[in-house]
Rosetta silent file (secondary structure, phi, psi, omega in degrees, C-alpha in Angstrom):
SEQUENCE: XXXXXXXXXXXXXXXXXXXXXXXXXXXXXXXXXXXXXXXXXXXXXXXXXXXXXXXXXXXXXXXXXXX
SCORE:     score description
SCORE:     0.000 S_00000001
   1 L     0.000  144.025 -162.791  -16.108    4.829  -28.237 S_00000001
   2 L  -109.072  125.959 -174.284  -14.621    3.876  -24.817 S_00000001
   3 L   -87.380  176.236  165.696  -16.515    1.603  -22.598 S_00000001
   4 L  -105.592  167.394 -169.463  -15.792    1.807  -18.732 S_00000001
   5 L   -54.545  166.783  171.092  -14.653   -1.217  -17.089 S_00000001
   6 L  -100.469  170.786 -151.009  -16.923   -3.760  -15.784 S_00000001
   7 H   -51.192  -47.494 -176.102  -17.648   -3.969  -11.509 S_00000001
   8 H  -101.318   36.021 -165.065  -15.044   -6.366  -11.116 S_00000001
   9 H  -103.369  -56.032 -160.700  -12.461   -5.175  -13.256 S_00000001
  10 H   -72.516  -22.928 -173.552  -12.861   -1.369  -11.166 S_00000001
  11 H   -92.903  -17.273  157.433  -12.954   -2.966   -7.849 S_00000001
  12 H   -71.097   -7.587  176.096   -9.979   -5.090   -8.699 S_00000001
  13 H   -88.392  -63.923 -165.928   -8.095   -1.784   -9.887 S_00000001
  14 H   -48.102  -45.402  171.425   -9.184    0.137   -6.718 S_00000001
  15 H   -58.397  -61.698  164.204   -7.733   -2.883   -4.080 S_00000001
  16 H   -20.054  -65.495  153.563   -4.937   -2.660   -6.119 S_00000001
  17 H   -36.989  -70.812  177.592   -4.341    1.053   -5.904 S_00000001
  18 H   -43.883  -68.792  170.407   -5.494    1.500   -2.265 S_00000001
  19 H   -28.772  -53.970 -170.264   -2.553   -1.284   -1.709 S_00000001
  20 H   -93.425  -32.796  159.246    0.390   -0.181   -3.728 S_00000001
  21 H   -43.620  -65.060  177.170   -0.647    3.542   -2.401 S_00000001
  22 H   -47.740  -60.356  163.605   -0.701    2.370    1.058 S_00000001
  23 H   -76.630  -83.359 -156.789    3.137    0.849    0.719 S_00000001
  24 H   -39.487  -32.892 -170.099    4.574    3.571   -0.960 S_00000001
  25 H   -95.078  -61.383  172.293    3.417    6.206    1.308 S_00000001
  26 H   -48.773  -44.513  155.166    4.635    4.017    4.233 S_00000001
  27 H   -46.042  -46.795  168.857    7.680    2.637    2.658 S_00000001
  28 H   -66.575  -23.193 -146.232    8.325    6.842    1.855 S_00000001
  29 H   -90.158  -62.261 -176.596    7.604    7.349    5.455 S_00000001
  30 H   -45.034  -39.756 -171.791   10.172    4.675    6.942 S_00000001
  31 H   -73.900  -39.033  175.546   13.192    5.843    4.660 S_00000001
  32 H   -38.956  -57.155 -178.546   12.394    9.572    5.751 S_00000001
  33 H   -38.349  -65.545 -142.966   12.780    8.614    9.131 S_00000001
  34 H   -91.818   -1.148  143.559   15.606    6.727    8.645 S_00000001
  35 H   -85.129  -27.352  155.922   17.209    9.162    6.712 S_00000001
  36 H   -65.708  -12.767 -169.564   16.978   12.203    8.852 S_00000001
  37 L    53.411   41.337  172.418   18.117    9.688   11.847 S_00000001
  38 L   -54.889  -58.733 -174.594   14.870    9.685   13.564 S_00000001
  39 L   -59.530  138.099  128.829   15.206    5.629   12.822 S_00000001
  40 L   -89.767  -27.013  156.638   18.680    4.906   14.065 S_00000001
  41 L  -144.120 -175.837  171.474   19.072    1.644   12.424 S_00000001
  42 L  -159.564  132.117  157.134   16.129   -0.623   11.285 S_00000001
  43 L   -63.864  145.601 -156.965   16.442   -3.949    9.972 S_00000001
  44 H   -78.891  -35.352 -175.529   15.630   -4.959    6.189 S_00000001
  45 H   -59.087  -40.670  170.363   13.283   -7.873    7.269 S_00000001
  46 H   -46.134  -73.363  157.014   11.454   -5.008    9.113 S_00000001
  47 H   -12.153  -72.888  157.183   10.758   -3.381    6.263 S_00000001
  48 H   -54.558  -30.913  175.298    9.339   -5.910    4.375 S_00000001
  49 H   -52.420  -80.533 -168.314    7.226   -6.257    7.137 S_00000001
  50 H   -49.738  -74.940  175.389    5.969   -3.185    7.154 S_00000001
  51 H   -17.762  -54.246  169.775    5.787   -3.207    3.262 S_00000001
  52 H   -87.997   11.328  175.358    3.634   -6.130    3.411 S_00000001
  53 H   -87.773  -34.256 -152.685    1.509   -5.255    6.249 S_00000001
  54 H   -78.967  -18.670  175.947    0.585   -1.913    4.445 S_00000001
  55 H   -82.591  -38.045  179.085   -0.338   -3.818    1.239 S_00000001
  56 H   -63.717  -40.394  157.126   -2.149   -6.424    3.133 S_00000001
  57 H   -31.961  -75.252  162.936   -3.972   -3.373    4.959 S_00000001
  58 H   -42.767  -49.371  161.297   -4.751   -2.171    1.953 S_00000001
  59 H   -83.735  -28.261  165.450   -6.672   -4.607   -0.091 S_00000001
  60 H   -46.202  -28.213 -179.152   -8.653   -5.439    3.191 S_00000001
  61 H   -90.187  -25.404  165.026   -9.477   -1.678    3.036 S_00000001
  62 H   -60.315  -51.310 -163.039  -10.458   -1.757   -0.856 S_00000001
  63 H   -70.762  -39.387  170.212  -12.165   -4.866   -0.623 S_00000001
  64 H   -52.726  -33.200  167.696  -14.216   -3.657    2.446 S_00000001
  65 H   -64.912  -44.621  141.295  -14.888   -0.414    0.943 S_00000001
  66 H   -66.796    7.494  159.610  -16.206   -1.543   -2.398 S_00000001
  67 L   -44.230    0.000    0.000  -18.596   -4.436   -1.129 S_00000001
């Protein structure tokens, strides 16, 4: 028999999720761009930027949501 996690196991999964969701789908967004030549160049530091803002975004919106 399977138990389900306990409160802070699921709310540490969800910040988690919500994060690495949040940069992928942004991270997907920027290369789209920048492959179609919406973007015409972008620098790789940018990126990361964005990459970490959207994770940073993210657990602020998990942890606020599950509080």
């Amino acid at each position: 028999m399977s138990q389900s996690p306990n409160p802070e196991t699921r709310k540490f999964l969800y910040i988690i999720g919500v994060s690495v969701g949040l940069a992928l789908l942004l991270t997907a967004i920027v290369y789209f761009l920048l492959g179609i030549g919406v973007i015409k160049s972008i620098p790789t530091y940018i990126v990361w930027a964005i990459i970490l803002f959207s994770i940073g975004a993210g657990i602020l919106s998990g942890a606020g949501r599950r509080s």
